[in-house]
N, C-alpha and C positions, 0 to 999 in steps of 0.2 A: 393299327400301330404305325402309321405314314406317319404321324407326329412325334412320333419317339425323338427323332432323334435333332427337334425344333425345342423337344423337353428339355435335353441334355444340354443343349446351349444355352436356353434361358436361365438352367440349373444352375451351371458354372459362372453362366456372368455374373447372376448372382452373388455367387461363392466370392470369388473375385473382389467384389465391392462393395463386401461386407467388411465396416470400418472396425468395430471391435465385436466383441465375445458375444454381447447379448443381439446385434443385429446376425451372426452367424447360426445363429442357436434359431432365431425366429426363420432363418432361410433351412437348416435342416430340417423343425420341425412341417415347415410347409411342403418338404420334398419326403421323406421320408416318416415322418409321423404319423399316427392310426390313419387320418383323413388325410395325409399330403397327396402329392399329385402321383407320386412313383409308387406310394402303397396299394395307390386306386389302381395302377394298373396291373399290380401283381392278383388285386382280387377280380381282375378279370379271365383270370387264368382258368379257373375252376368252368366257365363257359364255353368252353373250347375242346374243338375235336385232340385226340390224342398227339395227329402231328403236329398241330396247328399250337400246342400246350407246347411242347416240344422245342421249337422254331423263336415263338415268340416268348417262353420263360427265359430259355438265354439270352436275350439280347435285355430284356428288362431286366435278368441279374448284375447281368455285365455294366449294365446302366447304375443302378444303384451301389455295388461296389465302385466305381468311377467315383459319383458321388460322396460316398464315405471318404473314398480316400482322400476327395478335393477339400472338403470339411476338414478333415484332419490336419492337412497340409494348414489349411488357410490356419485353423487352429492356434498352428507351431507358431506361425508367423505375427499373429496378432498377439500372442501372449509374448512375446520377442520384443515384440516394440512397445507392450503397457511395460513389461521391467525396466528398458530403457529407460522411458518415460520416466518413469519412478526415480531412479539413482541417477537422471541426471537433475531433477527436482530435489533431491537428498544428497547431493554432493556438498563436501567439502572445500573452501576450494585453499587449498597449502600455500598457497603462493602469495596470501595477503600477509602484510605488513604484521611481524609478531609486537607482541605487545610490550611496550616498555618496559625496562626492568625497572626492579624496586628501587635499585641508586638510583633512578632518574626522575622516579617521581614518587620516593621518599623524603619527607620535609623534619625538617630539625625543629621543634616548638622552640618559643620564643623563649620562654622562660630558661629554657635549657643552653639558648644562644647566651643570653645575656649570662646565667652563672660563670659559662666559659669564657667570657669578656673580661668579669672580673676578676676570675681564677688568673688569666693572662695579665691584668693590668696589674694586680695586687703580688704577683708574684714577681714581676720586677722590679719591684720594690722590696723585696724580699721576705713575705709574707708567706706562711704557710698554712694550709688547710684543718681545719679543725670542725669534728662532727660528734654530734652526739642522738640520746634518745627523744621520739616527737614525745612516749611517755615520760613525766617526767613526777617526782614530788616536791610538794611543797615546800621543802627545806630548801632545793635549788632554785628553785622557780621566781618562790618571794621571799623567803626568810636570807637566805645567806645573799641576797641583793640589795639587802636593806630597805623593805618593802614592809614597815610596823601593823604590828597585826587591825583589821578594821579599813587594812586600807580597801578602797573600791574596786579596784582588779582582783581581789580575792572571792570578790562577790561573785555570784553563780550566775549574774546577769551580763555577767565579762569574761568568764571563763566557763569550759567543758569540765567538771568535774568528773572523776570515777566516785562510784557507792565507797562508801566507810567502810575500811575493814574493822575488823573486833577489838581493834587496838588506839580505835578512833582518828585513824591515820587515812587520808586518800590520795590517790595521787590524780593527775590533767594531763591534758594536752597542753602543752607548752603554748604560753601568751607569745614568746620571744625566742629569739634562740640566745641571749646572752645566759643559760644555763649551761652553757657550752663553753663561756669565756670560764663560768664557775668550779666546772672540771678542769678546764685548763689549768687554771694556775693553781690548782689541788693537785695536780697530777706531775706538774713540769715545772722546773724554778726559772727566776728569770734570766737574763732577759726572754722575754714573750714578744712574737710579733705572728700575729695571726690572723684569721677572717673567716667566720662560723656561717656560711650560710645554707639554708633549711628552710623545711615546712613549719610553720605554727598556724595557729588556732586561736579565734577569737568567736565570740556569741556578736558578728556584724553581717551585715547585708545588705547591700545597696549596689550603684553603678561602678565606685570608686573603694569598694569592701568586701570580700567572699568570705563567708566562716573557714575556709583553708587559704592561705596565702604563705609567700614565699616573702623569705628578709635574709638581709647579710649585715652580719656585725664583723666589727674589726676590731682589735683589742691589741695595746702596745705596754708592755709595764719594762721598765729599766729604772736606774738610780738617776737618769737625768731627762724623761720625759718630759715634754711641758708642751703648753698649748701652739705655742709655734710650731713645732713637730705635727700636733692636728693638722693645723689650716694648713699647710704647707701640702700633705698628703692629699687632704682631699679636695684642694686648688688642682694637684695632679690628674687624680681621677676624674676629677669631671672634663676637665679637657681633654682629656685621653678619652673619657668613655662615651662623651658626646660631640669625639673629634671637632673640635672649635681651638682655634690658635691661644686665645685667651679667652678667662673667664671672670667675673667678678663675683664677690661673694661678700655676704654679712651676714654675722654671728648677734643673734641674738637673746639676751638671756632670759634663761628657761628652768623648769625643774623638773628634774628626775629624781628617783629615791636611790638608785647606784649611782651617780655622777655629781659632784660639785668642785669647782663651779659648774654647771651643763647652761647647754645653748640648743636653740635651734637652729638651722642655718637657709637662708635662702638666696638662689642664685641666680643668675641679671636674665630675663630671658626677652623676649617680643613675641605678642600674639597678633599683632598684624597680619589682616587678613586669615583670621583664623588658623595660622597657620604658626607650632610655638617654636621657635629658635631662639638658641641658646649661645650666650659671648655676645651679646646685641642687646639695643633697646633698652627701655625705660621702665619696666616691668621687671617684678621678681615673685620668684614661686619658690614654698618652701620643700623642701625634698630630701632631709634628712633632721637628726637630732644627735647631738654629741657632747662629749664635755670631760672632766678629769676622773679617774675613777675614786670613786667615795673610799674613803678611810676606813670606814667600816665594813664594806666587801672585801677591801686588801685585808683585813684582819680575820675576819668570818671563811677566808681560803688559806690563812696561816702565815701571812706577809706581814712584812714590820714596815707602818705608813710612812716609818719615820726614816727607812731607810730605801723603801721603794715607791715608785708612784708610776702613774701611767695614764691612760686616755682611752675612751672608747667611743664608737660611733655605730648606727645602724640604723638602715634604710630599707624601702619596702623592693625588693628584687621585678617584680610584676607593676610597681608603678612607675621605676626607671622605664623596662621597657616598654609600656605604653608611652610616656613620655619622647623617648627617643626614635619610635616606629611608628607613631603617630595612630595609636588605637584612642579609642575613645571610652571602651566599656569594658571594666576589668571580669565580669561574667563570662564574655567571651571565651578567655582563657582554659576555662575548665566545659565548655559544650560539647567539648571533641566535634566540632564538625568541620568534617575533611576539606570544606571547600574555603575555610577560614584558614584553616593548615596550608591549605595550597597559596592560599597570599601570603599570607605573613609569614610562614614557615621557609627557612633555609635550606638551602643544598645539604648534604650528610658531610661529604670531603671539604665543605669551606669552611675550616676552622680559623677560629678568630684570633690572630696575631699582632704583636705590634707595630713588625715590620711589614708585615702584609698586608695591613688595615684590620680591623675590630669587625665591620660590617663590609665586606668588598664582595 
């Protein structure tokens, strides 16, 4: 037993410099398991004279409890520093930059900018808001617009029909929103000055066409309306709504089945450099349609032609704003993807004024 105590120190250093759990575990079992080295010497016990059993168990119990407790110890310590380990690998850390709030990187769609441009520009001229249903029927749609039955927008290759009911009646989705001028002036006597814009619906699709788009019509009926009162107006808006000092414009004649006379209008722009500005250059694009309202809608809403008369005009909401923000693909509009929101979309609080700017 002269080695005992060459055991104990090798034991311990051991113990000591055992880095985690399973190297501690391979150091107990070698000291204290069936075959370790401190088992072997308890079974040399049974060989030995009485005192000599005596003398030399105690000092190899006292050894092996040392032992145990150095195991234990080391134990605490290395399951101490794997938790550490752990939650500081699983930390949070609070102190990073919180996340922007939604005012800041909420964006206002484009389509929603521009309504409010023209709700701003059109109401300073004193124009008020008028809305109606995207269902709508037939009788406002095309009959009371003066729209003769056979015409081609009745066709199902131009329009969203609903099923017939049992009375042989259907109703659509609205081609236009001038079914809105048609409640109006059923609902309100004149004078009228208003501007209806809204969802409609057409059977199109292309770069420059979505089967759901947006339009704004404006409608003016008094006893002394006339087409000067037009141009005059919408010389206004366009300068205002594509901020240019001046604009020019030419009215070309057209036909509608609510309007005569009716025009188209197109106004002066420059695509130099691919680039389209507006008030300039030798170029023009057309970008609405307007004209006097028909005789027969003022009649068909219960107005006497002969004593009221008026003007109407309506443009596609979604191709101004491509136009004036310089988009090129009206599909875009309806993709929802966030990262197209994030360019072209506006701040939430920058509402568009006339004293403030339209787009600032």
């Amino acid at each position: 037993m002269s080695d005992l105590s060459q055991l104990e120190k090798e034991t311990l250093a051991a113990i000591e410099t055992a880095n985690d759990e399973a190297a501690l575990e391979n150091v107990r079992v070698a000291a204290l398991g069936k075959k370790g080295s401190i088992s072997a010497l308890v079974a040399t016990l049974g060989k030995m004279s009485p005192e000599e059993r005596k003398s030399e168990g105690a000092r190899i119990n006292a050894l092996k409890d040392k032992v145990a407790e150095a195991l234990g110890l080391r134990k605490t310590v290395l399951r101490e520093a794997a938790l550490q380990a752990r939650l500081a690998g699983e930390t949070l850390d609070v102190t990073l930059p919180a996340r922007p709030a939604a005012l800041e990187t909420g964006r206002i769609h484009p389509i929603s900018q521009v309504m409010d441009e023209l709700t701003a520009i059109f109401a300073d001229m004193g124009f008020s808001i008028a809305e109606g249903p995207d269902v709508e029927t037939d009788d406002f749609n095309f009959t009371k617009l003066n729209f003769p039955p056979g015409h081609p927008a009745r066709e199902m290759h131009d329009t969203f029909f609903f099923n017939r009911k049992e009375d042989g009646t259907r109703k659509l989705l609205r081609t236009h929103t001038s079914p809105v001028q048609v409640r109006t002036m059923l609902k309100n006597p004149p004078p009228l000055r208003v501007i209806c814009p809204g969802r409609t619906y057409r059977c199109d699709s292309d770069q420059t066409h979505t089967p759901m788009f947006h339009q704004v019509e404006g409608l003016v009926i008094d006893r002394k309306a006339h087409m000067g009162h037009l141009k005059w107006i919408l010389e206004e808006f366009c300068k205002t709504f594509f901020e240019v000092p001046n604009v020019k414009m030419r009215f070309r004649p057209s036909f509608f089945p609510f309007t005569e006379p009716s025009a188209e209008v197109d106004i002066q722009c420059s695509r130099k450099g691919g680039e389209m500005r507006f008030g300039e250059g030798d170029d023009w694009l057309e970008i609405l349609g307007c004209g006097m309202v028909h005789p027969n809608v003022l009649r068909n809403c219960g107005l006497d032609p002969d004593e009221f008369q008026g003007f109407a005009w309506g443009m596609g909401i979604d191709r101004i704003a491509m136009l004036k923000y310089g988009m090129n693909d009206l599909r875009a509009f309806f993709e929802a993807d966030v990262r197209w929101l994030s360019h072209y979309g506006f701040r939430p609080l920058d509402l568009p004024t006339l004293a403030g700017g339209l787009s600032s």
